[in-house]
N, CA, C and O of each residue as an XYZ file, in Angstrom:
808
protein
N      90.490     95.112     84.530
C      90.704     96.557     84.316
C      92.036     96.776     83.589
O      92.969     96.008     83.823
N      92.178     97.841     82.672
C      93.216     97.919     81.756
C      94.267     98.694     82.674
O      93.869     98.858     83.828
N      95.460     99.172     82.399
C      96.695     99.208     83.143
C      96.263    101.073     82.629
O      96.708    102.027     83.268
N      95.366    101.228     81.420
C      95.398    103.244     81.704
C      94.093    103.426     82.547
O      93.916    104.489     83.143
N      93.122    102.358     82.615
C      91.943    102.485     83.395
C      92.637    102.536     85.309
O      92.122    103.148     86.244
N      93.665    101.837     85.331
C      93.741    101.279     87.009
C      94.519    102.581     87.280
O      94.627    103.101     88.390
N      95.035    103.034     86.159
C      96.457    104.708     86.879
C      95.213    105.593     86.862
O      95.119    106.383     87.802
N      94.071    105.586     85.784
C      92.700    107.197     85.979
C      92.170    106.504     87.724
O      91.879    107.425     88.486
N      92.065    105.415     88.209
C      91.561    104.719     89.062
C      92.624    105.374     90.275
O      92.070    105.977     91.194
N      93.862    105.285     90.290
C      94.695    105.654     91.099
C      95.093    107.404     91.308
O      95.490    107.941     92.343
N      94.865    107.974     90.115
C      94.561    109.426     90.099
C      93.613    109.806     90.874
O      93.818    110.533     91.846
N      92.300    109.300     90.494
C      91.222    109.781     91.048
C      90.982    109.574     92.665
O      90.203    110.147     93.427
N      91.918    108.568     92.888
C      91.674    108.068     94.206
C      92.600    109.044     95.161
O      92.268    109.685     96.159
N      93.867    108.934     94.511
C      94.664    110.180     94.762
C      94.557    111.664     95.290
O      95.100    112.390     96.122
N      93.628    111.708     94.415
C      93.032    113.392     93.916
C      92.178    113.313     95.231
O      92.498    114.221     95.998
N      91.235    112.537     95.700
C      90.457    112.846     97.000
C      91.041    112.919     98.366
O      90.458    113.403     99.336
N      92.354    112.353     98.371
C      92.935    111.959     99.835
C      93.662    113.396     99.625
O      93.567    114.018    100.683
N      94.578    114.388     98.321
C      95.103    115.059     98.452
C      93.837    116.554     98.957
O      93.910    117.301     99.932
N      92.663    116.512     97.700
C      91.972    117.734     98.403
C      91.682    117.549    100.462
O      91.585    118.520    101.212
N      91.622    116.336    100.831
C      91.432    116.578    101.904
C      92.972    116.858    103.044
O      92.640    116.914    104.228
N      93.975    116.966    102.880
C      95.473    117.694    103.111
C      95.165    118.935    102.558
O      95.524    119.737    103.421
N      94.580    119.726    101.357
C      94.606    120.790    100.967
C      93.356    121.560    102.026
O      93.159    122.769    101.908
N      92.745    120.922    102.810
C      91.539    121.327    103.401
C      92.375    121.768    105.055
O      92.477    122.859    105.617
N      92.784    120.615    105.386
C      93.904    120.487    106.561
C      94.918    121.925    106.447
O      95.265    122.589    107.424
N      95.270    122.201    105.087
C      95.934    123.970    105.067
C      95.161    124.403    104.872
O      95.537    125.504    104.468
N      93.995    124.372    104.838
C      92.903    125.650    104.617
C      93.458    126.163    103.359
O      94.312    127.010    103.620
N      93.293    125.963    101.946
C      93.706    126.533    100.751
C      91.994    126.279    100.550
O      91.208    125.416    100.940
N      91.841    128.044     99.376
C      90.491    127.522     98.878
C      90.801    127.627     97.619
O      91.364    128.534     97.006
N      90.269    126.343     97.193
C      90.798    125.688     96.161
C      89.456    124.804     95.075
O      88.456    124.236     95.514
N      89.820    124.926     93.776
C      89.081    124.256     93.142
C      89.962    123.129     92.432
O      91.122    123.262     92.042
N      88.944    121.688     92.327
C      89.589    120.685     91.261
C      89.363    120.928     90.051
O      88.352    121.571     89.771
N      90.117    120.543     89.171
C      89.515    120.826     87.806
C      89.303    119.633     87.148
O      90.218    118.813     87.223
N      88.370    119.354     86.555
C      87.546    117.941     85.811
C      87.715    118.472     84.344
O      87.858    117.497     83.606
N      87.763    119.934     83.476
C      87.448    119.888     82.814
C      89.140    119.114     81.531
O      90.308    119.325     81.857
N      88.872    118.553     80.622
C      90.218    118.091     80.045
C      90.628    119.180     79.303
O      91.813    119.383     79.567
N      90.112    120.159     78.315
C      91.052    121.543     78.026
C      91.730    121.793     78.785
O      92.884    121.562     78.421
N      91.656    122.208     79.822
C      92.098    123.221     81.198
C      93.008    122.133     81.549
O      94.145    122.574     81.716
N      92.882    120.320     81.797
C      93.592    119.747     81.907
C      95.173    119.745     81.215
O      96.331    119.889     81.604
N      94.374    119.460     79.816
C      95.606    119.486     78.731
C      96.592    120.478     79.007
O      97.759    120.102     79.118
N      96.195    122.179     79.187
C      97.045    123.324     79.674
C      97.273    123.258     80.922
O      97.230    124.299     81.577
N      97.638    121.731     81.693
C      98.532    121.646     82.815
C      97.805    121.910     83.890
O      98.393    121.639     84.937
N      96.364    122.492     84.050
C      95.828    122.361     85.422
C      94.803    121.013     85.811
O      93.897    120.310     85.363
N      95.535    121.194     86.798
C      94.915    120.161     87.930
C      93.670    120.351     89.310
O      92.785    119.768     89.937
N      94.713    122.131     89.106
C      93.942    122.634     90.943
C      94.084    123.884     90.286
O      94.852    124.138     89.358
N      92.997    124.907     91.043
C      93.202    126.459     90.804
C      93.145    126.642     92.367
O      92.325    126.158     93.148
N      94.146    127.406     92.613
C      94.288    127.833     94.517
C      93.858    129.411     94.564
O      94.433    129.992     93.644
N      93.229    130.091     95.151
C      92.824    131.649     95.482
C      93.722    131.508     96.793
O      93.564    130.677     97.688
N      94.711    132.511     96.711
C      95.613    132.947     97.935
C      95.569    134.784     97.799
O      95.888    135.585     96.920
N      95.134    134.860     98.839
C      95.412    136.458     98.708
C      94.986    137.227     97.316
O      95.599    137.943     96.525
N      93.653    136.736     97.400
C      93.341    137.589     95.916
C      93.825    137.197     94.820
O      93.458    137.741     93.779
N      94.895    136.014     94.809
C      95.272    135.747     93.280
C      95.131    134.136     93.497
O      95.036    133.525     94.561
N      95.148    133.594     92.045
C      94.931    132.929     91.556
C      95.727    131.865     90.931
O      95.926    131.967     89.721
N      96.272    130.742     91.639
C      97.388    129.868     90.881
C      97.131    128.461     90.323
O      96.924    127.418     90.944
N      97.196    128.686     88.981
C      97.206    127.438     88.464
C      98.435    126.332     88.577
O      99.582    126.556     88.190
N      97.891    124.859     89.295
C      98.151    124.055     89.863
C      98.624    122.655     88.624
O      97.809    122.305     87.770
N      99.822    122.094     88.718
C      99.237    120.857     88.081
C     100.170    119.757     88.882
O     101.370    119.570     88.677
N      99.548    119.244     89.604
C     100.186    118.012     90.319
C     100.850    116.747     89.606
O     100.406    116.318     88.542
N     101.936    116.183     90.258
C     102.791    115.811     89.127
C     102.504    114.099     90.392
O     102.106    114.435     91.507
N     102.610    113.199     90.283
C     102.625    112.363     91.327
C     103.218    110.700     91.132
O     102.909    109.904     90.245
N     104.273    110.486     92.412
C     105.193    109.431     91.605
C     104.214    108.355     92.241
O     104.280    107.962     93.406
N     103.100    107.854     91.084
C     102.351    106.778     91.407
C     102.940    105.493     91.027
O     102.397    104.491     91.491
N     103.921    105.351     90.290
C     104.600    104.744     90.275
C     105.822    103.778     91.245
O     106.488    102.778     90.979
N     105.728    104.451     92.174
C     106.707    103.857     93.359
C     105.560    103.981     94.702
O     106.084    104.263     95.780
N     104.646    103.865     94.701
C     104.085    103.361     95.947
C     104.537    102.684     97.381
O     104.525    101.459     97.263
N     104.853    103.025     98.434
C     105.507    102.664     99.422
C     106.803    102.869     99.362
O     107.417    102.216    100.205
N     107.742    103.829     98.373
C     109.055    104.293     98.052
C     108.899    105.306     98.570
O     107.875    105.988     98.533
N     110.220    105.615     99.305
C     110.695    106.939     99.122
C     111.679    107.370     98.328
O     112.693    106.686     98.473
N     111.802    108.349     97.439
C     112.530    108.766     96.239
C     112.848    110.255     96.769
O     112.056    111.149     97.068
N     114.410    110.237     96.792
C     115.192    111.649     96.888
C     114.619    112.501     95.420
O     114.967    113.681     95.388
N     114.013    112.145     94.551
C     114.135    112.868     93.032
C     113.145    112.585     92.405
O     112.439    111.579     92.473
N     113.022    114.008     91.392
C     111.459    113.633     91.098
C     111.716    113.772     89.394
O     112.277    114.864     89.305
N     111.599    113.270     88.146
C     111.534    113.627     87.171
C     110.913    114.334     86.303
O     109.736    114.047     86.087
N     111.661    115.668     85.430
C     110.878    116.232     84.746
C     111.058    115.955     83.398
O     112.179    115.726     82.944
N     109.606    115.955     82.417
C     109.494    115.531     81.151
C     109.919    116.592     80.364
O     109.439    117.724     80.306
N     111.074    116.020     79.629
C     111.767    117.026     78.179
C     110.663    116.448     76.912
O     109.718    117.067     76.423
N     111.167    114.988     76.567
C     110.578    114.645     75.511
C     110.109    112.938     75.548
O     110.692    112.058     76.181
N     108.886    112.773     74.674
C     108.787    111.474     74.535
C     108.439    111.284     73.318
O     108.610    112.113     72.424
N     107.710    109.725     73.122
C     107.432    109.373     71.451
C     105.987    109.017     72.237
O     105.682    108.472     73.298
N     105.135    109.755     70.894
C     103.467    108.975     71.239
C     103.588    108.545     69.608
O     104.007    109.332     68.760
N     103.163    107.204     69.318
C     102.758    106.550     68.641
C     104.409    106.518     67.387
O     104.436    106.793     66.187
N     105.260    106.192     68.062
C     106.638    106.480     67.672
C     106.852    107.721     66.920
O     107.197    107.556     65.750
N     106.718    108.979     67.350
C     106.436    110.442     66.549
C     106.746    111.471     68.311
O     106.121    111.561     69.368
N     108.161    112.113     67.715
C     108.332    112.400     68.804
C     107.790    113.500     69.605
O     107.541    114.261     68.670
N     107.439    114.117     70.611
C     106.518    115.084     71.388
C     107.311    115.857     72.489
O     107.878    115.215     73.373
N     107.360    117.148     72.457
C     107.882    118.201     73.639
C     106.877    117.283     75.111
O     105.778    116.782     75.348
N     107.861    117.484     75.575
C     107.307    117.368     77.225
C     106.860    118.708     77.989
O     107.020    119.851     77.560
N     106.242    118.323     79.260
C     104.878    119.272     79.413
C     106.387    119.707     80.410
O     105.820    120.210     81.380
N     108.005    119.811     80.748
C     108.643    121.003     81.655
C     108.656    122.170     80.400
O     108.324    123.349     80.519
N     109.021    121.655     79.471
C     109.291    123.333     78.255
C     108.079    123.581     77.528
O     108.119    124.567     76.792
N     106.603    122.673     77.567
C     105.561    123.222     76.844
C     104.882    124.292     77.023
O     104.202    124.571     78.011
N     105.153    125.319     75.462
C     104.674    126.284     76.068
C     102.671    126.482     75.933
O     101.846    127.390     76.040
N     102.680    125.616     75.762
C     100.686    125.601     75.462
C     100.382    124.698     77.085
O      99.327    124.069     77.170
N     101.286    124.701     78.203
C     101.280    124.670     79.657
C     100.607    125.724     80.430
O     101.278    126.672     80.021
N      99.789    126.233     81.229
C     100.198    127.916     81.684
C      99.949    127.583     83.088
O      99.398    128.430     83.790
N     100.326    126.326     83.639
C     100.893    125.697     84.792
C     101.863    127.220     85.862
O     102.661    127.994     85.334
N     101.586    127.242     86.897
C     102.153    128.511     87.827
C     102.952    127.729     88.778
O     104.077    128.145     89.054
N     102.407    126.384     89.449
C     103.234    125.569     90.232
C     103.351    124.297     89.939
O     102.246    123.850     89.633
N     104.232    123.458     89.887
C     103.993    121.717     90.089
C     104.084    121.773     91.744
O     104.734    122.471     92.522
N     103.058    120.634     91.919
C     102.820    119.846     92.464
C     103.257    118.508     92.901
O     102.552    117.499     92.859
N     104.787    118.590     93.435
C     105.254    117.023     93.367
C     104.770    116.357     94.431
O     105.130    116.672     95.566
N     103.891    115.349     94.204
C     103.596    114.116     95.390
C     104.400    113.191     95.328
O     104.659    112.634     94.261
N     104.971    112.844     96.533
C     106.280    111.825     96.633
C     105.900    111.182     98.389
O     105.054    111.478     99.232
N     107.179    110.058     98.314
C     106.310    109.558     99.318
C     105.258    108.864     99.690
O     105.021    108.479    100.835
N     104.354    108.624     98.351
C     103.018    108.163     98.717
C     102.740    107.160     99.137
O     102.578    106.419     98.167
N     102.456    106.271    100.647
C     102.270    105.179    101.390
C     100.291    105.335    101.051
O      99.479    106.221    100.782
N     100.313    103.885    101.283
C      99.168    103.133    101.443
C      98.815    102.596    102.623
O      99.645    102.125    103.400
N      97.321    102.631    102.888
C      96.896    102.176    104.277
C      96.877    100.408    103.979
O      96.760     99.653    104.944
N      96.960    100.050    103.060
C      96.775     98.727    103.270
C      97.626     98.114    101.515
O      97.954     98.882    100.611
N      97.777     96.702    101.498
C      98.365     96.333    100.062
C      97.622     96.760     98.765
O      97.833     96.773     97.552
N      96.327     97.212     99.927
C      94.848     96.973     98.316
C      94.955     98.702     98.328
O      95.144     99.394     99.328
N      94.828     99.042     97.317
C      94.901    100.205     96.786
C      93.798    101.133     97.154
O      93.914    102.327     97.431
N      92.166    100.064     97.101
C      91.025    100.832     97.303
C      91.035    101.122     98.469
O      90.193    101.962     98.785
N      91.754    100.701     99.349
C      91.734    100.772    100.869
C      91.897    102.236    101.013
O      91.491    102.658    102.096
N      92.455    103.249    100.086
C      93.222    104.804    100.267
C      94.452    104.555    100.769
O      94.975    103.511    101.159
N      94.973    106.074    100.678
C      96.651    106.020    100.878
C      96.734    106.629    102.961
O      95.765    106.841    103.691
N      97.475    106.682    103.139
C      98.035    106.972    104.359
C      98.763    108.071    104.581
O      98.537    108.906    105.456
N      99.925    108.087    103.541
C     100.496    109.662    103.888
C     101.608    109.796    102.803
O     102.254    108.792    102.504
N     101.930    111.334    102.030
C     102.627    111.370    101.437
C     103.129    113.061    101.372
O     102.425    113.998    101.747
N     104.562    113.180    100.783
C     104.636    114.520    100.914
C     104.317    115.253     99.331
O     104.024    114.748     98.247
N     104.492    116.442     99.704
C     104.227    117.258     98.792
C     105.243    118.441     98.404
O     105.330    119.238     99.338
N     105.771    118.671     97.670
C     106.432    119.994     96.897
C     106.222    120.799     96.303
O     106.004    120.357     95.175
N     106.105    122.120     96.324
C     105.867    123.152     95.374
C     106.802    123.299     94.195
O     108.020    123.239     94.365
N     106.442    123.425     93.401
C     107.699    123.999     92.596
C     107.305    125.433     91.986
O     106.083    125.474     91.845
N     108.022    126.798     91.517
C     107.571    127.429     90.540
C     108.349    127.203     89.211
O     109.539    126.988     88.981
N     106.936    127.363     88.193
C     107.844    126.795     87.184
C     108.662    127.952     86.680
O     109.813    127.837     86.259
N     108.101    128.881     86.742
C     108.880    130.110     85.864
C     110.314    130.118     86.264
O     111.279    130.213     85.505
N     110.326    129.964     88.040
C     111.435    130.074     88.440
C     112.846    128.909     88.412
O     114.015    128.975     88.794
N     112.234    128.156     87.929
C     112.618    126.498     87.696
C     113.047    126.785     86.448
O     114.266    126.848     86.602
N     112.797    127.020     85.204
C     112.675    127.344     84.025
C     113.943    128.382     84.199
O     115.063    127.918     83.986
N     113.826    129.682     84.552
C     114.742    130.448     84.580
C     116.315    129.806     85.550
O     117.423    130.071     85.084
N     116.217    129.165     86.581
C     116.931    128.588     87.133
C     117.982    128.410     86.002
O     118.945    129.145     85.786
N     117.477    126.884     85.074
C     118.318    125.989     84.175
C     118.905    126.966     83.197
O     120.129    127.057     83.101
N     118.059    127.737     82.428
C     118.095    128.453     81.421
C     119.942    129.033     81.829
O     120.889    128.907     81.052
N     120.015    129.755     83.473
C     120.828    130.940     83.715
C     122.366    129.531     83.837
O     123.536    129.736     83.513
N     121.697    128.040     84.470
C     122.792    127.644     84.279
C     123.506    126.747     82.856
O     124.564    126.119     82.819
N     122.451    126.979     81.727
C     123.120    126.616     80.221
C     122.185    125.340     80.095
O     122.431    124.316     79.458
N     121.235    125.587     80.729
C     119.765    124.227     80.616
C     118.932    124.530     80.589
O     118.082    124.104     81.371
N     118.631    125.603     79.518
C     117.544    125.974     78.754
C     116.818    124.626     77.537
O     117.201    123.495     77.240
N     115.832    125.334     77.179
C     115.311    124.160     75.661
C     116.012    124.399     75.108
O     116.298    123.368     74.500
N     116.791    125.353     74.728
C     117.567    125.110     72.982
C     118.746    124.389     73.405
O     119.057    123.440     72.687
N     119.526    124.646     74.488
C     120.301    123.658     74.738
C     120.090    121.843     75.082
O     120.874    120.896     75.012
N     118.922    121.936     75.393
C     118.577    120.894     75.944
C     117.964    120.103     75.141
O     118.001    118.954     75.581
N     117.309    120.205     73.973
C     116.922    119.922     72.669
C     117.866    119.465     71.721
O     117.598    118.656     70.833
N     119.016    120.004     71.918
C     119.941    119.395     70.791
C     120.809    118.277     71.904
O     121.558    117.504     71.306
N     120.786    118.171     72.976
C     121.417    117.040     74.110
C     119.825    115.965     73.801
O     120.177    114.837     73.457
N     118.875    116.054     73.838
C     117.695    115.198     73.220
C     118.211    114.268     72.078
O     118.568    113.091     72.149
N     118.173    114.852     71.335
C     118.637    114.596     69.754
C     119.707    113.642     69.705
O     119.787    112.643     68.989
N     120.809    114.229     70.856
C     122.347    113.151     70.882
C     121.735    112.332     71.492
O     121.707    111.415     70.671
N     121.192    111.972     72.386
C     120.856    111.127     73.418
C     119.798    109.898     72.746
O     119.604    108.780     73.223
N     119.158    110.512     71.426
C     117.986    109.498     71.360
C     118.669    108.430     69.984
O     118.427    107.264     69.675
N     119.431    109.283     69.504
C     120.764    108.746     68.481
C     121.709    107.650     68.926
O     122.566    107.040     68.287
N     121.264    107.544     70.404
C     123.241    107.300     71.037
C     122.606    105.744     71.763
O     121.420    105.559     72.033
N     123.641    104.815     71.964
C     123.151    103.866     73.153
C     122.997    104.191     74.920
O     123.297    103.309     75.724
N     122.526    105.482     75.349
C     122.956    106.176     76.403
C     121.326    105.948     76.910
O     120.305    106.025     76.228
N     121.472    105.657     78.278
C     120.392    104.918     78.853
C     120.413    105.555     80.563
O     121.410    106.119     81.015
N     119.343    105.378     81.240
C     119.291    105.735     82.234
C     119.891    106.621     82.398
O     119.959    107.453     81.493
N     120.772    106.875     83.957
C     121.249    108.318     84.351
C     122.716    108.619     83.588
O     123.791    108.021     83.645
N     122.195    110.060     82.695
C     123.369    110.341     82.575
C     123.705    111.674     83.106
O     122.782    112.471     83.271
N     124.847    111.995     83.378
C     125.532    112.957     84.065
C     125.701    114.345     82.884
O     126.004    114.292     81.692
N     125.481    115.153     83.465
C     125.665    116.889     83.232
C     126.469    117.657     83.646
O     126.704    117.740     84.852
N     127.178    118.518     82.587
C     128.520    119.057     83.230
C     128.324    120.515     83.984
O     129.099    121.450     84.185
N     126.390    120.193     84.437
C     125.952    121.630     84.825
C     125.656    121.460     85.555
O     125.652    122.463     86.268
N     125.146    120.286     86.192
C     124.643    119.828     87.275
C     125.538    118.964     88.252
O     126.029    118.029     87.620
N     125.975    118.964     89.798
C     126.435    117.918     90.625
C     125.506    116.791     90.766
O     124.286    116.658     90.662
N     126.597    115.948     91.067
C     125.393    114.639     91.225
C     124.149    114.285     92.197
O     123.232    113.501     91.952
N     124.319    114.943     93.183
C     123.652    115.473     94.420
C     122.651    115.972     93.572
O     121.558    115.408     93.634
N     122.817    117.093     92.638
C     121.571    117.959     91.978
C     120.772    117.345     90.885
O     119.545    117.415     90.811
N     121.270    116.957     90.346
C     120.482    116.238     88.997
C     121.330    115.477     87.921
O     122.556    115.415     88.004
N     120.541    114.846     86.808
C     121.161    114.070     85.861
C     120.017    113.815     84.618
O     118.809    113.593     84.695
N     120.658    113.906     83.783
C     118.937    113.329     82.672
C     119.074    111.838     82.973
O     120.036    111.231     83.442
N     117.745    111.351     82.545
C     117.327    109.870     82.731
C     116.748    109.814     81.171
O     116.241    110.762     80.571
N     116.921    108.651     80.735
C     116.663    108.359     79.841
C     116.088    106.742     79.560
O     116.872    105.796     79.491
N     114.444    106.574     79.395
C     113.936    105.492     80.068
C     113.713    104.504     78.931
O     112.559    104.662     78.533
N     114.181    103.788     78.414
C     114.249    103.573     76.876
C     113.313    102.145     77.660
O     112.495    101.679     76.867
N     113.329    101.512     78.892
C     111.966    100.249     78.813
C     111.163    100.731     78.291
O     110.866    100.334     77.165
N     110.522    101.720     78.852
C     109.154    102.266     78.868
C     108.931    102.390     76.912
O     109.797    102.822     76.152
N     107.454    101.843     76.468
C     106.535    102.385     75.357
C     106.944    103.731     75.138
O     107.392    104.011     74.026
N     106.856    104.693     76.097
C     106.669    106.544     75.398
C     108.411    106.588     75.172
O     108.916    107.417     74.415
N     109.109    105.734     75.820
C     110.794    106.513     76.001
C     110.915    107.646     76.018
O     111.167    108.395     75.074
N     110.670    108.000     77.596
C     110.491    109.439     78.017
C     112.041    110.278     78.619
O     112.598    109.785     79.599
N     112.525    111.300     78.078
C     113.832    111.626     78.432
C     113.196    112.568     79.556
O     112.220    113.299     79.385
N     113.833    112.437     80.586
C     113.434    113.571     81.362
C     114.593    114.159     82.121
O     115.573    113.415     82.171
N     114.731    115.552     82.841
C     115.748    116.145     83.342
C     115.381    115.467     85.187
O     114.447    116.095     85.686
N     116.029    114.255     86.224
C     116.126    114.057     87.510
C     116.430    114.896     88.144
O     117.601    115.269     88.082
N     115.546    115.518     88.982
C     116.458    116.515     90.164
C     116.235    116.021     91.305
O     115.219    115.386     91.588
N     117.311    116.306     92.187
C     117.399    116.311     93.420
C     115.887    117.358     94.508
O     115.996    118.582     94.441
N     114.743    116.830     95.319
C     113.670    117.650     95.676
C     114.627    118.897     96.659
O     114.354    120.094     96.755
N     116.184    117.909     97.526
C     116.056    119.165     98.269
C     117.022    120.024     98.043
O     117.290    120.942     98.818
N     117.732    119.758     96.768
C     118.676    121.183     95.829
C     117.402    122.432     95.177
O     117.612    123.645     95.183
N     116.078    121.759     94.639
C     115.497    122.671     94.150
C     115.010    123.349     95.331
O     114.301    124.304     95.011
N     115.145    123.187     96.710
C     114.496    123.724     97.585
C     115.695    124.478     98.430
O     115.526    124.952     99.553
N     116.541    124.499     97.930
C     117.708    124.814     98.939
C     118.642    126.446     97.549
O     119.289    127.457     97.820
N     118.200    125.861     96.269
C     117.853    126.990     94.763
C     116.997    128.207     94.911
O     116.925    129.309     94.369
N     116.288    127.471     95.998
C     114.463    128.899     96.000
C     113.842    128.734     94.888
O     113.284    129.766     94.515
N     113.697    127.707     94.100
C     112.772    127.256     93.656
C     111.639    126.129     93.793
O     111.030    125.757     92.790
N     111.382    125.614     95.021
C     110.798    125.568     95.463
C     110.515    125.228     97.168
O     111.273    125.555     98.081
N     109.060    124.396     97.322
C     109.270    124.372     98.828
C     108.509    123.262     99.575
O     107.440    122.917     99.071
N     108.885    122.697    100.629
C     107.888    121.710    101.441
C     106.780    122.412    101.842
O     106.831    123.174    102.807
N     105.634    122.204    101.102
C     104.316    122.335    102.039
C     103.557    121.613    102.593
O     102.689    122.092    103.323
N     103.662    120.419    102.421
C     103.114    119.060    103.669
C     103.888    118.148    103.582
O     104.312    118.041    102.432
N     104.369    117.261    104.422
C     104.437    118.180    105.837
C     105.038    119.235    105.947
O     105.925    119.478    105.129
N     104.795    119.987    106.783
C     105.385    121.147    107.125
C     107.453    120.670    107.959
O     108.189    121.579    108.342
């Protein structure tokens, strides 16, 4: 199995252990299969009180049996060395919450076995978005710190004169194929901001 076949393999497997936690809160909720609706950032549509929130779950499948204080958000990457906005400032997104899964343990080494337990975060994006913007970490600022950064020998975490270290730092992942810059935050500064919140566990 190929390494993008075994992560759709780990999504999907994902995606069933989480609708059944979303069942456990009683959310009525739809998955979404279709890939348009995908591409524009949904994952889940939730009906709460008559309205309607588009969902897109973000999930660090990547660290399996980790726990991680911080979750990364995508500014920019390269697909096919040609560089691409990331889905925190895209505005062809119409994403209402992320979804951070963190935490994610396994019932056993084998993957098919299912997972065991992991937490979850709300985020809003609007309010996330407006957050940075009010503290000088908006896109236009943050676009031309891109630009220095992809120019420069500057690697992994670097520090922000807007952010404490406790709160965040850009990362800059130059192993990785996409070399994805993303903005690190701290899960429980954005939750302690009011932008977002623990909803499992409670």
């Amino acid at each position: 199995m190929s390494t993008f076949d075994q992560d759709l393999n780990k999504e999907a497997l994902l995606g069933q252990f989480l609708d059944g936690i979303y069942k456990q809160l009683d959310y009525d909720f739809k998955r979404i299969h279709d890939l348009d609706l995908q591409n524009k950032g949904i994952d889940l549509i939730i009906l709460h009180h008559g309205t309607e929130y588009l969902i897109d779950e973000k999930a660090q499948l990547d660290y399996l049996n980790h726990c991680l204080p911080t979750f990364t958000f995508e500014l920019s990457y390269l697909k096919n060395g040609k560089w691409r906005k990331g889905w925190l400032f895209d505005k062809n997104k119409v994403t209402d919450h992320y979804f951070l899964v963190t935490n994610i343990s396994l019932k056993t080494q084998n993957i098919e076995d299912g997972f065991k337990d992991c937490s979850i975060t709300s985020v809003n994006t609007e309010k996330l978005r407006k957050y940075l913007e009010n503290i000088g970490l908006g896109w236009d600022i943050l676009s031309v710190m891109d630009g220095q950064i992809r120019h420069s020998d500057q690697k992994q975490n670097i520090p922000l004169r807007h952010l404490k270290e406790k709160e965040g730092c850009l990362y800059y992942s130059v192993q990785k194929d996409e070399k994805p810059l993303n903005l690190k935050l701290y899960l429980k500064w954005l939750i302690k901001i009011g932008v977002a919140k623990r909803i499992y566990p409670f």
